[in-house]
N, C-alpha and C positions, 0 to 999 in steps of 0.2 A: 504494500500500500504506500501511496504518499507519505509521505515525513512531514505532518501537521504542525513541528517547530521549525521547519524552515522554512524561509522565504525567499526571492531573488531580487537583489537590487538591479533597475537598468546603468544604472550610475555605477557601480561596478561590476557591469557583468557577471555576476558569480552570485550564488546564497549563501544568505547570512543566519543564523543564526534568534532565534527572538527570545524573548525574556520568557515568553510561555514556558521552554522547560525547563525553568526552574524547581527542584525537587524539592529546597530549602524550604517553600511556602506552603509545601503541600500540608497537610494536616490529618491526622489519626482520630478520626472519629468513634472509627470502629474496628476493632479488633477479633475475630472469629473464634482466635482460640483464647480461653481463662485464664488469668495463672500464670502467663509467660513475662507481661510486662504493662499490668494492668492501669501502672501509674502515669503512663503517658497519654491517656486517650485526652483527646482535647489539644493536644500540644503542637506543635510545627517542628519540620524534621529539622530543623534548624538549632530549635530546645532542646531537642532530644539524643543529637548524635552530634558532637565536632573534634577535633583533636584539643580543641582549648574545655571542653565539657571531660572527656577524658581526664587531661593534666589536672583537673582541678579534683577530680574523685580521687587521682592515686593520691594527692595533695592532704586530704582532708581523712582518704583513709590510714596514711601511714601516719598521721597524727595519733588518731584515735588506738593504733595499734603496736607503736611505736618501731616503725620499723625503720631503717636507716636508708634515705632517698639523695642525700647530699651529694653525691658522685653526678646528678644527673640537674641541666638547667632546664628551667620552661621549655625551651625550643625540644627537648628531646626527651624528656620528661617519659614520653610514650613506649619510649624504646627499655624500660624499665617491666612493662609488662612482659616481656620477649623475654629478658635476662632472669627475672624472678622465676620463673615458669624450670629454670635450669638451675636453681639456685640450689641449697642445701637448706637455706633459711625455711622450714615449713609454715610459718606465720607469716612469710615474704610472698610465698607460691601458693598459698589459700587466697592472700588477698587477688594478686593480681589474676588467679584461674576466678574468682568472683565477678573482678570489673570485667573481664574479658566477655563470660557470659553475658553480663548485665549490655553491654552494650553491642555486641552480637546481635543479642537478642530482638535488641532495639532497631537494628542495621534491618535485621529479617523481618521485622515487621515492617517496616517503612515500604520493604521492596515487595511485602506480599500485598500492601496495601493498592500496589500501583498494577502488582500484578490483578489481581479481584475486579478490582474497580467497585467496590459495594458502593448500594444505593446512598448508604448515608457519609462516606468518602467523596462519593462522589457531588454529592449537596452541596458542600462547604468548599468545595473547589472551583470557587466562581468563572475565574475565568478560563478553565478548561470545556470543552464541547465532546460529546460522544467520540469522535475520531482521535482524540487525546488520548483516550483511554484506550480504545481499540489498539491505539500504537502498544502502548505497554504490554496489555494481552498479549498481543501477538509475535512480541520481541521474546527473539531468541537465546540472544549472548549477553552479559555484562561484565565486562573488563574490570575489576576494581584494579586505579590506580592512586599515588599519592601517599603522601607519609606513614598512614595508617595502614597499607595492603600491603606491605611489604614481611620479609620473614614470619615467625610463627606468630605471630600476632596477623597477620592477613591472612593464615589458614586457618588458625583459631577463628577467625570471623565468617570465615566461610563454612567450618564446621555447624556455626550458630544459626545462619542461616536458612541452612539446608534443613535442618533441625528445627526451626518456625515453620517453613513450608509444611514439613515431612508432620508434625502436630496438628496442620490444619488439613491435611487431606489435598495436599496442591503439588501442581508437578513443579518444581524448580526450573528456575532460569540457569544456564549454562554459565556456572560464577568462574570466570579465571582471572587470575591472578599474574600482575608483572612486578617483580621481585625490585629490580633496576628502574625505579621511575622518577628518581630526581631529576634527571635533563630530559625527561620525555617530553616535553614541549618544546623547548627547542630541537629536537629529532623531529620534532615532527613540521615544525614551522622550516626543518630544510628539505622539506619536498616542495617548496614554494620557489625557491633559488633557483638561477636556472640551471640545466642539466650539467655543464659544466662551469664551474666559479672556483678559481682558486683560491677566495678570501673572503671570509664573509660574514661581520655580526650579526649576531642573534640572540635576542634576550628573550628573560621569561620574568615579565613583571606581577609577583606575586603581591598576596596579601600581608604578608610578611617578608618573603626574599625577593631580590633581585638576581635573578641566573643568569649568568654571561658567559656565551661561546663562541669561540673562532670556527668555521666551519669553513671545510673544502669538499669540493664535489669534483667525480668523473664519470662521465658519460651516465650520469643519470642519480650515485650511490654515493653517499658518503665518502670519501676517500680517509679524512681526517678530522680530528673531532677532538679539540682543546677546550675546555672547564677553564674558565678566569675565576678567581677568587668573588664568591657571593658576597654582595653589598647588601646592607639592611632596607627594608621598604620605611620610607621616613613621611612625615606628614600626613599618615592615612587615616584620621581621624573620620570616622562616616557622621561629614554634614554634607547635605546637598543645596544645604540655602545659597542665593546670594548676598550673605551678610557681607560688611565690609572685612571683618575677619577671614570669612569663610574664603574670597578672594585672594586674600592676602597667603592665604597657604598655601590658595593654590599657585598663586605664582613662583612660593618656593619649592613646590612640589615638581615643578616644570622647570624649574635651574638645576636641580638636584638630578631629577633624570634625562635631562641634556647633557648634563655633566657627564655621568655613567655612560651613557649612549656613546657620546665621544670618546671616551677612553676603552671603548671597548675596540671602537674603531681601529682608535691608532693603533692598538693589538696586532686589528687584523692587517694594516697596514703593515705591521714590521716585517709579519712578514709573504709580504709580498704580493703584486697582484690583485687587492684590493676589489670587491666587486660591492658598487656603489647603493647597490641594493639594502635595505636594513628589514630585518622580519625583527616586529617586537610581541610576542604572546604574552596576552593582559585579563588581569580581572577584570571587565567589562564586558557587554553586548557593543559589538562593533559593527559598523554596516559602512562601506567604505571609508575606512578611516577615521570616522566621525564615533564616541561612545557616547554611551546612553546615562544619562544624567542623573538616576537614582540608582543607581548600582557600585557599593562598597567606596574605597578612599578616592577611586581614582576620578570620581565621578565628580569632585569638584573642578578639573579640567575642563570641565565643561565651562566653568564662568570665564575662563580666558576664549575660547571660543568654541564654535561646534563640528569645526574640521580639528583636530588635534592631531591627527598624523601628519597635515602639510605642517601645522606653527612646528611642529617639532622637526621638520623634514626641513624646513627656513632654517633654524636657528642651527640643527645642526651642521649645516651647507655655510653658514656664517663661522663659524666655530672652526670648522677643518679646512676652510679656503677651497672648497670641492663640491660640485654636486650630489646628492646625498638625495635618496627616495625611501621613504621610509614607507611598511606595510602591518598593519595592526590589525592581530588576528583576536581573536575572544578565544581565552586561554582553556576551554575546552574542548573547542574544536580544535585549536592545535594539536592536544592530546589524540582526539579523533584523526587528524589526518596519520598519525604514526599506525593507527589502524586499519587505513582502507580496504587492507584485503580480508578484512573477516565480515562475512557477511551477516544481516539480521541481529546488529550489536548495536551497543552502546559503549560510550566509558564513563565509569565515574568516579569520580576523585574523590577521596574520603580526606579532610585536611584540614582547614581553617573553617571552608564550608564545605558545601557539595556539589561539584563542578561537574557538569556535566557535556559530554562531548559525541558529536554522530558521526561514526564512521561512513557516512554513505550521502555525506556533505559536498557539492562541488563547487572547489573555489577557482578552478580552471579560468 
């Protein structure tokens, strides 16, 4: 069937992407099976499931249980679930086989919600329409990728999963898993470059990181593939007014990542070759280079103006004495292009929020 969340701009030739599949909004009204994770109904997948929801349960459980967390900061806090699981410490490996459950649990409901589609799921989902839902039925594959789907902690989830379904009497979605998915967005945003480029930035503007890679291509594949040191995401306070503040960030928000941008450049500059093309994958809905204005930090960009891949394509073409074309993808579909060949799928990223991405997107 048609893909109900995408659309095609004539102004870019290619589809975009729309705010429709957002999973974050969705809502748990109803739940089929008892007993599994009763305390969410009513909630948005948003409340119920993120990496910063997570960090805050080991947080608040090794308090109460006094277990020793200190080795590990925020940013990585989750990878503590993975380590305790092997640990020796049994008070360490009760808790975290606990949260694991707890939010598996959570993970598998969200997904059988979408898979179902019940009457009263479907009530509270305004702006979804019959064919919304049909997609979900009818989809075959989900990719989990992003901080969370990684080692035994993303098979633990996918145990959990399978185990909601498998309680409510449903066939399961075909869950797999990519172990390696830190630069998967820029892998994927180098299927955009052309077939052959000796040089090439590419970032991945997160909610939190900034990812920066040099990337070479031949005859069509990667050839070579350099990781620059991650920069922190700065400024990303979610306002979308135009207060005179709200402005004011943004325009440090757009020094900040001009700056990065260009330094990633000169990178690719050193060495050699340079191809003047820039792919940047972004927390945003993007439709030819222009992002959508209530969505997460980057969205106050929007008050400097409503094309933001040229002001940023100007400034950086200023900056390096060179023509410079910048390309902004919506940091899901990036994830999606690295999957095009798997058919009747989805990706989705378990992390800050839940990112979602279609493999069966044409940005040709």
């Amino acid at each position: 069937m048609k893909n109900p969340f995408l659309s095609f701009s004539k102004e870019a030739n290619c589809e975009y992407v729309t705010s429709l599949c957002s999973v974050n909004r969705g809502v748990v009204a109803y739940i089929p099976v008892k007993g599994i994770c009763d305390d969410i109904i009513g909630k948005s997948a948003n409340q119920i499931f993120s990496a910063k929801l997570i960090t805050q349960e080991i947080k608040e459980q090794a308090k109460k249980k006094g277990v020793d967390i200190s080795a590990y900061t925020d940013q990585n806090l989750p990878k503590f679930l993975d380590d305790a699981t092997y640990s020796e410490d049994i008070v360490a490996k009760l808790m975290a086989d606990a949260i694991i459950r707890k939010y598996g649990n959570r993970l598998g409901v969200i997904l059988l919600t979408l898979k179902q589609g019940h009457p009263k799921n479907r009530a509270i989902r305004y702006d979804w329409q019959s064919q919304h839902w049909k997609y979900w039925a009818n989809l075959k594959t989900i990719i989990l990728t992003g901080g969370l789907s990684g080692g035994l902690l993303g098979r633990r989830l996918k145990e959990q999963i399978l185990y909601v379904f498998d309680m409510a009497g449903e066939t399961p979605y075909d869950i797999r898993l990519y172990d390696n998915g830190s630069h998967i967005g820029t892998m994927g945003c180098a299927k955009l470059l052309p077939e052959t480029c000796e040089s090439a930035a590419v970032l991945d503007f997160g909610q939190t990181n900034l990812k920066r890679c040099v990337i070479k291509k031949k005859n069509g594949d990667i050839s070579e593939f350099t990781k620059l040191p991650t920069k922190p995401s700065m400024h990303m306070e979610l306002d979308t007014s135009q207060s005179p503040e709200n402005c004011a960030r943004a325009i440090e928000l757009h020094r900040y990542l001009t700056n990065v941008v260009a330094d990633t450049c000169k990178e690719a500059m050193a060495s050699g070759g340079f191809c003047d093309k820039v792919i940047i994958s972004i927390a945003n809905y993007t439709v030819a280079n222009k992002l959508c204005r209530d969505r997460g930090g980057y969205a106050k960009l929007f008050n400097l103006t409503e094309d933001y891949g040229s002001l940023l394509a100007h400034d950086l073409s200023s900056t390096l004495h060179r023509q410079v074309e910048v390309r902004l993808i919506h940091d899901g579909t990036a994830i999606g292009l690295y999957f095009s060949d798997v058919e009747a799928s989805i990706c989705l990223s378990l992390g800050t929020a839940f990112g979602v991405g279609f493999t069966d997107i044409d940005l040709r």
